[in-house]
C-alpha positions, 0 to 999 in steps of 0.5 A: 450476502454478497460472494467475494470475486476476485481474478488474482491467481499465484504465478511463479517467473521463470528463473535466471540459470545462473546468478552473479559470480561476485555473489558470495555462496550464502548469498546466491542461495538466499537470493534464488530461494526467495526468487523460486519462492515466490507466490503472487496473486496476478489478475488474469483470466486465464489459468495459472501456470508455471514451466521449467525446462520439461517441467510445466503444469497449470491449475484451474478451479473445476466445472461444476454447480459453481461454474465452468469459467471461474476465476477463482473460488469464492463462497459466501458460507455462514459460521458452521457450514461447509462447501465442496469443489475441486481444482485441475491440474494438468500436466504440461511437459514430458515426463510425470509429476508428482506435487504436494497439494496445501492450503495456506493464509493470504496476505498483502505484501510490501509491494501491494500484492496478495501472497500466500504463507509458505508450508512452514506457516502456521495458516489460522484462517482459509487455509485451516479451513481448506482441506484438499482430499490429497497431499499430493498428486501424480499427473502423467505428460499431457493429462489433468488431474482432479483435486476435490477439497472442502472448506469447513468454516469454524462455528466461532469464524468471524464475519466477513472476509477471509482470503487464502489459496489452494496450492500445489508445490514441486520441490526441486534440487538446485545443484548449482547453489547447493539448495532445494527450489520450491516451486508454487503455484495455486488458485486464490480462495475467497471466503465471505462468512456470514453475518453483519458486514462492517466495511471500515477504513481509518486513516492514522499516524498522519505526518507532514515535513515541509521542505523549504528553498533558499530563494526569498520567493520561491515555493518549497516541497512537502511530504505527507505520510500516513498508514491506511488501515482496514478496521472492518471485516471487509476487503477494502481499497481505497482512493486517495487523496492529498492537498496541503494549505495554508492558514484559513485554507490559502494556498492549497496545493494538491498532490496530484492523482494518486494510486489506489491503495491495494485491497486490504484484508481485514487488520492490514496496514498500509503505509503511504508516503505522499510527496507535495511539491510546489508548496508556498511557505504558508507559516504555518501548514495543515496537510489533510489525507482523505480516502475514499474505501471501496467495496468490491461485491461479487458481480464486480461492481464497486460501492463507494463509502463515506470518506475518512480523512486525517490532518498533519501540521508543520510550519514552514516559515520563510526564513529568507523572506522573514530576514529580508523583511527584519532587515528593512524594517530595520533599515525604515526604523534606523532612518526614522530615528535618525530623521528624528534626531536630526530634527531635534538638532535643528530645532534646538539649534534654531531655539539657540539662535531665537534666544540669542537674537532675543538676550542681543535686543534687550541688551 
């Protein structure tokens, strides 16, 4: 069984004082509160931290029979079993704070990064499974503070992975906007439970739209969309990769480098649009998408599995082209029907004259 490494940590930016004037009240609030909201998972190796004015402190995960340089915590535990760490929290400004400590369920967001659910969630996963000892800690200016905690995983888990976050969280008055800014910060919390590790990627819902150009000659644009989606019980990314072609495999034309997909959690979708451009009218076109899933073991170390790949059609007629072509068929059929004609007339004229210079002999 491998342990699940990952660098993300939750980091909270520094917030603007004051917000647009034209915003209406209501509005100022809902954009602050979900700016002071904010909780993402950034790659780093050093520990997360938050500062506001005098306020500031940072988390890190323990030193101990895990190790004294952890990036995060991550366990490989089987169903039944339970582990015991801590976190740090250390004090960074000039006065005492007091923070509410909880565990909560990740996910991946729409811009591609792994956030926590706020307190109001309801977590099903890690962050039931992650007990701290305290709600809440007190650290004097300047000092650090230990937070043991457990993860007891259920009898029922399913295997493989499951991702959540320790969390410390200061609730501030905003007097300003009239509203209570919640401040986050934590360290990710990964757990690989035990049993058969099915890592599995899908590609669906494939779709291509050809746009083409007025010019009789000249190459369109294509877009192609599809939804990655992580059937297995394994974190998984993907690399990607588009082309579009014409019928028998003519004219491919590839969509460049493309971005791997973010690493998915077990059950998560991922919605990809791919733009083509410089695409020949093929009459007809077949889009294919294929991603390469990538699993990440412990040591960091990235296993490619079999590809997965699925087609979209379209047509992509060249209308100008196809006109141009009708209208000199046209044109080569007309001048044949009228060679045709013309020549029927002469040959009727000449058997006119044959017989007329025959009926003046005999006569």
């Amino acid at each position: 069984m491998h342990v699940l490494a990952v660098s993300r940590r939750i980091w909270i930016p520094r917030l603007p004082s004051r917000l647009p004037s034209r915003l209406s009240v209501p509005v100022r609030a809902v954009v602050l509160g979900l700016l002071t909201t904010l909780a993402l998972l950034c790659a780093h190796p050093t520990p997360a931290a938050a500062a506001d004015g005098d306020v500031s402190w940072r988390v890190r995960t323990g030193a101990n029979a895990y190790g004294d340089d952890r990036s995060s915590f991550s366990y490989a535990v089987n169903p039944g079993g339970t582990v015991e760490d801590t976190m740090v929290v250390t004090n960074r400004g000039t006065t005492p704070l007091r923070l509410a400590v909880y565990a909560s369920d990740g996910y991946t967001t729409d811009a591609g990064q792994l956030d926590l659910l706020t307190r109001d969630k309801k977590s099903t996963g890690v962050g039931s499974w992650t007990h701290p000892k305290v709600t809440s800690v007190t650290v004097a200016p300047g000092k650090s503070a230990d937070v043991p905690f457990t993860v007891t995983v259920p009898g029922n888990a399913t295997p493989g992975d499951h991702v959540g976050g320790l969390l410390t969280s200061l609730k501030q008055a905003d007097t300003a906007a009239g509203i209570n800014v919640d401040r986050r910060l934590g360290v990710r919390v990964a757990v690989r439970v035990g049993g058969e590790l099915k890592p599995r990627l899908a590609v669906e819902d494939a779709h291509l739209d050809y746009h083409g150009s007025a010019g009789p000659f000249s190459k369109g644009s294509a877009t192609v969309t599809y939804t990655v989606h992580n059937t297995g019980n394994a974190l998984l990314s993907g690399r990607q990769e588009v082309a579009v072609r014409g019928p028998f495999g003519w004219l491919r034309t590839g969509a460049g480098d493309l971005p791997d997909t973010p690493a998915l959690l077990p059950g998560e979708r991922w919605k990809v649009t791919v733009p083509v451009p410089d695409v020949a009218p093929g009459v007809r076109l077949t889009a294919t998408a294929t991603v390469l899933p990538l699993l990440t073991d412990a040591s960091g170390s990235t296993t490619p599995l079999d590809p997965v790949e699925a087609s979209a059609g379209a047509w992509a007629v060249p209308w100008t082209l196809t006109l141009i072509v009708l209208l000199l068929l046209a044109a080569v059929v007309a001048v044949v029907l009228l060679a045709r004609r013309n020549r029927a007339r002469r040959t009727a004229r000449e058997a006119a004259l044959v017989r007329d210079a025959v009926q003046a002999a005999l006569s």
